[in-house]
N, C-alpha and C positions, 0 to 999 in steps of 0.2 A: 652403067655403073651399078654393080654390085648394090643394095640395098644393107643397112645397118640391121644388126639381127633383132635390135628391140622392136623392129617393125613389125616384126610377127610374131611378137613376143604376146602373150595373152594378157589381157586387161587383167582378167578376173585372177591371174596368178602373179601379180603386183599388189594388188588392192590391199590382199591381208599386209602386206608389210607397209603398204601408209597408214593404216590401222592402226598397226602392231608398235611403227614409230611413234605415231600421234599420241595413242594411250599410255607407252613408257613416258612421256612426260608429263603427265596426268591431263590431256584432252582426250576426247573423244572423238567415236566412230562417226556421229552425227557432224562433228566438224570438218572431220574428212570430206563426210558428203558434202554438205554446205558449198567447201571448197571445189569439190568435181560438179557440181551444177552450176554454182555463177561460172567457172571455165567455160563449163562446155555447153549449158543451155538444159542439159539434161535432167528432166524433173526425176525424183526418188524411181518411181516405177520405172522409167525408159535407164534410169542407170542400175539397177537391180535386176531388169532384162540382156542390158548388156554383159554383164559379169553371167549371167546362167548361162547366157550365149555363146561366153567363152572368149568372143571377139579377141581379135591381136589388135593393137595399138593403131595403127593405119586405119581399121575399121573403126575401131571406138572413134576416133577423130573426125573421118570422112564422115561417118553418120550424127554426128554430136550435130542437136539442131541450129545454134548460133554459137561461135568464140565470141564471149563477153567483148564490147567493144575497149575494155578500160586495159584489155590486154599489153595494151601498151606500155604502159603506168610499171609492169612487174620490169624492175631490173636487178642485175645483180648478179654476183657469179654460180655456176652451179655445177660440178664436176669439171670445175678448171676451167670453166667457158661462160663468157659475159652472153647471159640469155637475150638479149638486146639484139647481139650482133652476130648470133646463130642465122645461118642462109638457110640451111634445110628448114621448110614451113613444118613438116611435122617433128622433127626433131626439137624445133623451138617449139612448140606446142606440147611435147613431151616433158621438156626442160621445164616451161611453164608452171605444170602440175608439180615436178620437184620443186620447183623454189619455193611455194606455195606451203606445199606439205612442210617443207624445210623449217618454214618461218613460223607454221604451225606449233611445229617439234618446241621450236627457241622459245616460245611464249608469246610471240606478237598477240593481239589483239587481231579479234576477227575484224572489227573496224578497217584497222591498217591492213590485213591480210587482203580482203576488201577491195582496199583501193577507195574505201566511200570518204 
């Protein structure tokens, strides 16, 4: 089966636009991060290496050092599709990150964003 093309799509040519989302609703760049290291494990330096790197999404995941265990906890729909009940592991794991960012955008509280 054919592979989806966000798979090899680049980390670092996504990032500005969770950015660029987050700050049109007056959050910040640091919240963004915050959010891509409890996801994916990745402390500031190993995700500012991944972005120079250029990595596609398949990589950025494969190498992310731990998926936060609480990964569960995120539900919710996100491009028409309940993130729960996504089969593809990376593709839910991609999703992840949108809902995340998503809820960022809306105003949640890092708390709730979280999951603490």
């Amino acid at each position: 089966m054919e592979k989806h093309r966000i798979f090899k799509m680049s980390f670092a040519s996504v990032y500005p636009h969770y950015v660029a989302k987050a700050e049109k609703k007056g959050r910040t760049k640091a919240e963004v991060d915050t959010i891509i290291n409890w996801l994916t494990g990745y402390n500031q330096e190993a995700l500012q290496q991944q972005i120079e790197l250029k990595n596609d999404f398949e990589t950025f995941f494969a190498q992310a050092p731990q998926l936060n265990p609480n990964v569960s906890k995120i539900t919710g729909v996100i491009c028409g599709c309940r993130v729960e009940e996504i089969e593809d592991t990376l593709m839910q794991q991609i999703r992840y990150l949108d809902k995340l960012i998503d809820e960022l955008a809306k105003g949640k509280t890092m708390e709730k964003i979280l999951r603490k």
